[in-house]
C-alpha positions as a printed Julia matrix, in Angstrom:
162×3 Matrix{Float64}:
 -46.93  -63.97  67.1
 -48.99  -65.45  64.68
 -51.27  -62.11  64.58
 -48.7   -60.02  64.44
 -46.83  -61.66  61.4
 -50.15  -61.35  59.58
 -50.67  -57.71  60.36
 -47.08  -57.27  59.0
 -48.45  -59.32  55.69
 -51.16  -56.86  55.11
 -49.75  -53.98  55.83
 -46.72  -55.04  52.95
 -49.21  -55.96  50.5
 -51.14  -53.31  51.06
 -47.91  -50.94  50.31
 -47.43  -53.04  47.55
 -50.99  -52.76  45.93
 -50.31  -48.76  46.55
 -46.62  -48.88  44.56
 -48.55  -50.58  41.87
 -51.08  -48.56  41.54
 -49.02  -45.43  41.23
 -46.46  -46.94  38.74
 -49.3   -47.4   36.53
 -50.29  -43.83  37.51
 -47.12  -43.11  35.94
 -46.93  -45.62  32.99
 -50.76  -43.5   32.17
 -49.12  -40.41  32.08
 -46.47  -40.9   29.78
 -48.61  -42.77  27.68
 -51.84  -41.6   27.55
 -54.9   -42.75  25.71
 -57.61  -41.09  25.17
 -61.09  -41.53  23.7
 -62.17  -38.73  21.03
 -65.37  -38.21  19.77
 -66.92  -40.9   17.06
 -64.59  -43.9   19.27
 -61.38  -42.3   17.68
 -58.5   -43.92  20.32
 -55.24  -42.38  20.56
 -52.43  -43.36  22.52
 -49.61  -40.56  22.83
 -51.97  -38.66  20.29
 -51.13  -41.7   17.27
 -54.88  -42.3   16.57
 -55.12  -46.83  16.04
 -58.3   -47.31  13.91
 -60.15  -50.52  15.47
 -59.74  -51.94  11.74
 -55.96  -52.28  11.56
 -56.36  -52.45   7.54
 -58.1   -49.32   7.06
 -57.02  -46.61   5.13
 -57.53  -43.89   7.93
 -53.98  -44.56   9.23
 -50.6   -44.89   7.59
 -48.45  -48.29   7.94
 -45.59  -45.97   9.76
 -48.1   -44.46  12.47
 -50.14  -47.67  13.03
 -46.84  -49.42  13.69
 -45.71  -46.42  16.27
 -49.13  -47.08  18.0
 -48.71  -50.76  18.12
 -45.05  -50.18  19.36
 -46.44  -48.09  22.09
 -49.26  -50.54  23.13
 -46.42  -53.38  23.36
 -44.12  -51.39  25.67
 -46.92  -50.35  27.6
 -48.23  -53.86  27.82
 -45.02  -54.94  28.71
 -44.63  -52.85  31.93
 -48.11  -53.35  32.74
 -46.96  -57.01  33.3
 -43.95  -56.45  35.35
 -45.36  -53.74  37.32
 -48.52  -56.22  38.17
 -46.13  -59.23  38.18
 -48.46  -61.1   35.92
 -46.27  -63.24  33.39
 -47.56  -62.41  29.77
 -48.69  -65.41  27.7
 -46.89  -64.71  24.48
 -43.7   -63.01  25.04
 -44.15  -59.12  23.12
 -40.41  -58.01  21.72
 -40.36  -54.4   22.6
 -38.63  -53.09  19.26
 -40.86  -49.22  18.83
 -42.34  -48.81  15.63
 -40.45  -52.5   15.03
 -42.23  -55.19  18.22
 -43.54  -58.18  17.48
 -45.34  -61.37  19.6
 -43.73  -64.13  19.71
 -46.22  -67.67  20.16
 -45.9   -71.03  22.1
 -44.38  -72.73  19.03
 -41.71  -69.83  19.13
 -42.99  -68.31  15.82
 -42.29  -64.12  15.7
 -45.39  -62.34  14.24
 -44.68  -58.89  13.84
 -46.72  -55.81  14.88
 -45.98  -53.62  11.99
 -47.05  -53.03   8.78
 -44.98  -53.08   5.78
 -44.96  -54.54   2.37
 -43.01  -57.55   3.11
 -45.02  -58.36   6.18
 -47.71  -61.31   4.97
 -51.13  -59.9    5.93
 -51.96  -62.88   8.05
 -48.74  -62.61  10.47
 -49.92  -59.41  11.19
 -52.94  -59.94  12.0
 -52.09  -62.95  14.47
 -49.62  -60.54  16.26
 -52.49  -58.1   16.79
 -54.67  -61.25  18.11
 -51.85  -62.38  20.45
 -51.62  -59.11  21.83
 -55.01  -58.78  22.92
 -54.91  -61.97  24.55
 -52.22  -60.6   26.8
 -53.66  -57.33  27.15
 -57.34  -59.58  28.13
 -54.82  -62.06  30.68
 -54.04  -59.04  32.24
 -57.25  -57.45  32.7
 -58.38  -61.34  34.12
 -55.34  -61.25  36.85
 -56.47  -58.08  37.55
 -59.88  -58.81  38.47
 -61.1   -56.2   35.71
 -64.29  -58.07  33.89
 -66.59  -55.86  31.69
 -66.29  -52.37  30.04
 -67.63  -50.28  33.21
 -66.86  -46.86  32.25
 -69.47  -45.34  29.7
 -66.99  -44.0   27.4
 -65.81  -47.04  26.67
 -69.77  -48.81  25.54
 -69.41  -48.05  21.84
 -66.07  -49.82  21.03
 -65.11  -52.22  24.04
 -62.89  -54.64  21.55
 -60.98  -51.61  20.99
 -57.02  -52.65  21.6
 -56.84  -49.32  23.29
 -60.26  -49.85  24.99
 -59.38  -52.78  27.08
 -55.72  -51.06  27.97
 -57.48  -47.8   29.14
 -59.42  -50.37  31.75
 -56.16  -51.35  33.4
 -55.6   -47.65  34.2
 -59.16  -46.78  35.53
């Protein structure tokens, strides 16, 4: 009986693992990232700069990229069914992290958004997307496309796909 119950364990979890591997099949294909020549990351073809200040992207498409990050981020957790450290608001080109003290920090760029909130959003949200490449047993860059930039925001999320 005891055998039998355990072969029945497996063979769910093992279904299980499959289902989640294939939603995130899914969750790549609708949004993809990809890695252009020179480390240029893209996600849905929005092209995030590692420096979130640099003048190579516009506040509006940074934001879209960061919006799509979040969402992705988001479903990456519930698919896995690993709870996310700081809660991301799913809001588009409008998200934002929200902290353990229940402080908002916003993950887009406009005039009235203090430098410094920003940038603690963008640090929260690579802690989540670094929890979930932990849980997920995913330690170091292993693909070589990924060697010049592994900090990349988009660089650790393409791990969680490959």
């Amino acid at each position: 009986e005891t055998e039998r119950t355990l072969q029945l364990c497996q063979s769910a979890q093992f279904m299980l693992d499959a289902r989640r591997k294939k939603m995130l099949q899914e969750l790549f294909r609708i949004y993809p990232i990809q890695i252009l020549p020179d480390s240029v990351y893209t996600i849905r073809g929005i092209h995030l700069p590692h420096d979130m200040h640099s003048l190579t992207g516009s506040d509006e498409i940074i934001s879209a990229g960061l919006g799509f990050v979040c969402h992705v981020v988001s479903l990456c957790s519930k698919y896995l069914s690993i709870p996310l450290r700081y809660r991301v608001i799913c809001n588009s080109s409008r998200s934002a992290v929200r902290d353990d003290d229940f402080d908002v920090f916003p993950l887009f760029k406009e005039r009235v958004v203090e430098k410094e909130q920003f940038d603690r959003a963008v640090v929260l949200l690579h802690r989540n997307i670094e929890l979930l490449l932990r849980m997920s047993g995913i330690t170091t860059p292993t693909l070589p496309l990924l060697k010049s930039k592994p900090n990349h925001i988009l660089a650790k999320l393409y791990l969680l796909f490959h």
